[in-house]
Every structure is written in C-alpha cells, then in structure tokens.
N, C-alpha and C positions, 0 to 999 in steps of 0.2 A: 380655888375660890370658894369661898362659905357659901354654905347650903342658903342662908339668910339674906345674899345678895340677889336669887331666883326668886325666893317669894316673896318679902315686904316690897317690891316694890309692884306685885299683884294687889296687895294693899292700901299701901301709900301713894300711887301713882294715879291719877284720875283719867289721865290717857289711860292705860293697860287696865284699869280697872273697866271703865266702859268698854273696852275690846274684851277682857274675857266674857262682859254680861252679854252680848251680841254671840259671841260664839256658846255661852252655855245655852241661850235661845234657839239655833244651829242646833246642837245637842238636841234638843226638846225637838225638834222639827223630824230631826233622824229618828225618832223612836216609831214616827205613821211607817218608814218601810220596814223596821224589824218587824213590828207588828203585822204587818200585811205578810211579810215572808213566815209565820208563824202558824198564818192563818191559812183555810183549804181554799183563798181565793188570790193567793200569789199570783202575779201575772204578767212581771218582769224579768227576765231571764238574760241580761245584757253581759257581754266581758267587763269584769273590771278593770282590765288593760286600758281602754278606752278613756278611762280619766287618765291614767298616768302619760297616757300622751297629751289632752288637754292641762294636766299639771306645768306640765313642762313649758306650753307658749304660753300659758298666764304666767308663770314662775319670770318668763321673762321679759314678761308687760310689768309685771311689778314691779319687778327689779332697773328696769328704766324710767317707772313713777319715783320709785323711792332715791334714786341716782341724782336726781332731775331737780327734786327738792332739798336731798341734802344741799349741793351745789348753790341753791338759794340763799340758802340758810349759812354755808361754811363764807359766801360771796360776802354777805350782811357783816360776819364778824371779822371777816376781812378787814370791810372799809371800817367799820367801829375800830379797826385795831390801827387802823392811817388816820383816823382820827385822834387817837391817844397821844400816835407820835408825833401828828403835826402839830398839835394842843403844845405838849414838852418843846416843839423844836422853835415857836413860836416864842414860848415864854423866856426861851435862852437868847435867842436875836433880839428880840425888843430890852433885853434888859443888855445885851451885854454890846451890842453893835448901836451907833450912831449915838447923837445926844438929847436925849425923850427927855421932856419935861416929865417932875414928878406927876403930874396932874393928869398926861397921858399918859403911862405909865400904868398909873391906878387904874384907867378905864379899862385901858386895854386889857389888864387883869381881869376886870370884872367882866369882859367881853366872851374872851376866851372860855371862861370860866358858864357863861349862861348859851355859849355857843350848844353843845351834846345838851343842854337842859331844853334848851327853844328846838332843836333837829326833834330828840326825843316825844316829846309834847306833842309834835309839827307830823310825824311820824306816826301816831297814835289818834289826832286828829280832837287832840284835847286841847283844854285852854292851857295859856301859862301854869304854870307849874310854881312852888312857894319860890323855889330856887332864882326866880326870876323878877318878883317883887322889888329887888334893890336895884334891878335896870333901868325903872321906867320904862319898859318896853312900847307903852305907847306913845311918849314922845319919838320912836323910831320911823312912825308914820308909812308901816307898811302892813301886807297882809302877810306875804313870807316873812316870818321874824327871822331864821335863819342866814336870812336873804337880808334882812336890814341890819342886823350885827355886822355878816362879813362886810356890810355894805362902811358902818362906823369904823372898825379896824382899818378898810384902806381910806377913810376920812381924816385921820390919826397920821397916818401913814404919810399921805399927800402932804397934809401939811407940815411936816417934821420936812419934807423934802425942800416944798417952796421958801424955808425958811433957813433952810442950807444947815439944817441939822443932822440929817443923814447925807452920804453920797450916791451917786447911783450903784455902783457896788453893792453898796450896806441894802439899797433899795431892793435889790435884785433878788440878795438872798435871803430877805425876810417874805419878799413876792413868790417865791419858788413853794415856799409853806403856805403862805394867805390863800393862794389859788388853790391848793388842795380842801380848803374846806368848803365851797358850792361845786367842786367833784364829787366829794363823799357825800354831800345832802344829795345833789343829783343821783348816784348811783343807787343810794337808800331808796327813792322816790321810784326812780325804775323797779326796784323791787318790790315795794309796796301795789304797786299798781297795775303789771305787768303777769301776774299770774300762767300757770300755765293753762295752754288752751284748752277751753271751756269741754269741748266737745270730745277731747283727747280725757279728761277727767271723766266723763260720764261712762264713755266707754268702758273706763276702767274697771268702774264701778260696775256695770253693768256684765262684765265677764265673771268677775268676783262671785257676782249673787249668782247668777245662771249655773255656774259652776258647782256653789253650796246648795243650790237646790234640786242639783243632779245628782250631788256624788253621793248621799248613802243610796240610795236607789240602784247604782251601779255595783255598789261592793258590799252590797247585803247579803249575797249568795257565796260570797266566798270569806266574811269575817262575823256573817251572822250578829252575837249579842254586841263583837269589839266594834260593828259597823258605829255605834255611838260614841265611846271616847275618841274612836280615830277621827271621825266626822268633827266632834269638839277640838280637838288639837289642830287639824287642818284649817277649821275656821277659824282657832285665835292666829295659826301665824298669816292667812291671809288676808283678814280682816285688820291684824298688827299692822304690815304693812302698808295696808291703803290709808288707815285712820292715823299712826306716827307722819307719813308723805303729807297728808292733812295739815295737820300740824304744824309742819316742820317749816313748809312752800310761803309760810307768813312768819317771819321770826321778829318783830317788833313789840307783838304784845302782850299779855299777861300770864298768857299757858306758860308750866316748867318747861317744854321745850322750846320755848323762845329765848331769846338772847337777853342776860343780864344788864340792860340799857342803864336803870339805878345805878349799880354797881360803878360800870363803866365811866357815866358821870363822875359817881365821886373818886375815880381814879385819877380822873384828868384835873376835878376840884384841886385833891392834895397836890396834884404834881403840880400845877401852875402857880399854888401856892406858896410851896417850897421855893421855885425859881424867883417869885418875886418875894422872897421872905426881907430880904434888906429895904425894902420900903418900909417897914415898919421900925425903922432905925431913924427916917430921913423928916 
C-alpha cells in the first residue's frame, strides 16, 4: 500500500486531522514530566507496567465503543441499501403488474422518486429539498412527508384495486415492497434518535483523558526524551478512536464519515427512471 495513502489523509481528513491536533496537545502536555524527571526535583517513581495493564481494559472499552458505532452506522447503509432495492422493485410491479392508468403511473414515479429525497431531508431535520419542488408536498397535508408519500402510493394503490384494475395477487406483491418503505424510515428514525447511552459515552471519555494524563508520568523513568512521541502516538490512536466512534454513531449527516444519502437518492432517481422510461413514448 502507498506510503501516500498514511498521510494525505492526516491532511485531507478533518476527522484525523482534529485527532492528531488533540494528540500533538498530549505531546505538549508530556514535556511537564520529562522536564520534571530532568530536573533535581523528580518525585515520581511509578512502574510503567501499570499502564500497560490500564492499556489493556481501555483497549477494550474502546474497542466495544468503536464495535457499537460501526454497527450503527453499517445498520444505516443497510436499510439505505433496502431502500434502493425496494425503490427498483417498486418501479418494476407498478409498471409491469395490473392495469395503472398513465396518470398514476407518472405519480407514482414521481413518488418513489421524492420518497430517499423527503426521508433524507426528514432525517437531517431540514426543509424539503429542490428534489421535491415538483411534488407539491404540501398539498400532502402532513408533517411526516415520508409518511404522507408512502401514505399517496397506497392511495394509488387502493384505487387501482376498487376499480378492478389490479387483482389481489398483483396487490399483494406490489404491498410486500410498499410496506418496506415506513420500515426503513422507521428503522433510520430509531437510529437517528436512539444514541448510545449517554453515561456509557462519558465514561468513555473520561477513561481516555485519565489515562492521557497519567501515562507520560508513568513511563518517563523508563523512555525518558521517547516518553513524548510515545505519549503522542498513543494519544492519536486513542483519541482516533473515540472521536471516528463520534462520528460514525450519527451517519446521516454531513461529515465524510457519514453515509452518501445524495448519492444514494440519485441512485434510486436513475433506477426508477429507467423502469418507468416507456411512459415517455405514451
């Protein structure tokens, strides 16, 4: 692996970047014990063994924060990724099962289509988005727009049925996909809102710093000048992890480490486009 995939992104990266400035801070802090152990007024004499056993249960405090929040995070792209395909599976049954007026049809397009734009938005805690302009969304007459689209899709739906234009068959399994889209808003919402607990975080944090403002103090007698870089490298990887865990435990919004939502929209734009492309023949 290129030497240049280690450092630009100490650069580029504005997560790693604020973690290494926190740990070169660390660094700066390590210099009060070398200096003291220099000086004829040393007054610490501790094993350094003693952190390497505190290493070790922080080592796997963190590594059950950092577990804890991937999991959030991989859970998020998950359901974004059962949204993609219930988006496609959607667009394939309405076009190709029962007999949909063009007129539903087009909506439904445009439904599907504003559905990941209104969740996204919904999720973020912003207003509609441009994507959503051509909906009218406030003629939907709700506060969950999310919730008022899938609410028009089986409005669409219903009536194609009362009119004996679908059968219950065709209903069933265009209903097997419609139901999945207030599952994955749902499961997104839990995510957004549900954090992990408050107290269990703080603690975290709290081991972390206790730990960085013990350790050159403890291994100054036995690494003297290296007590500083060691000090520095130890705080970027456990200050990495707490602050990427930060990060990661929220993946809807704008940080690089959150989930490509944009993207993903225009995913599901082209694909439902493409499915409904012969309406543009009719």
């Amino acid at each position: 692996m290129p030497l240049r995939e280690f450092v630009l992104p100490l650069v580029s990266s504005r997560t790693l970047c604020h973690v290494l400035g926190m740990a070169l801070l660390v660094g700066l802090y390590s210099c009060i014990p070398v200096a003291v152990e220099f000086s004829p007024y040393a007054f610490f004499d501790g094993p350094s063994e003693f952190h390497a056993v505190l290493s070790l249960i922080l080592g796997w405090l963190l590594v059950f924060r950092t577990n804890t929040a991937y999991n959030r995070w991989w859970e998020a792209r998950t359901l974004w990724g059962g949204l993609v395909n219930a988006s496609r599976n959607l667009s394939l049954k309405f076009t190709k099962l029962g007999n949909f007026e063009t007129r539903e049809l087009r909506r439904v397009q445009q439904l599907l289509i504003a559905f990941p734009v209104a969740l996204r938005c919904h999720l973020r805690s912003e207003k509609p988005a441009i994507g959503l302009r051509d909906l009218d969304y406030e003629e939907l007459e709700t506060i969950h727009l999310p919730q008022g689209i899938a609410q028009e899709i089986y409005s669409i739906l219903g009536a194609a049925k009362r009119a004996g234009r679908i059968d219950g068959e065709e209903m069933r399994a265009i209903d097997v996909e419609a139901l999945r889209l207030m599952d994955i808003a749902g499961g997104c919402e839990r995510i957004l809102k549900t954090r992990i607990v408050k107290s269990y975080r703080i603690f975290a944090r709290q081991c972390v710093l206790i730990f960085l403002a013990s350790l050159p103090w403890g291994i100054v007698q036995d690494f003297r000048f290296w007590t500083i870089p060691l000090t520095i490298l130890t705080a970027y990887f456990m200050l990495g992890l707490e602050v990427v865990a930060e990060h990661v435990e929220e993946p809807f919004g704008y940080d690089e480490d959150d989930l490509d939502l944009d993207g993903l929209c225009q995913t599901i734009a082209l694909s439902v486009n493409e499915a409904f492309l012969h309406l543009g023949q009719l």
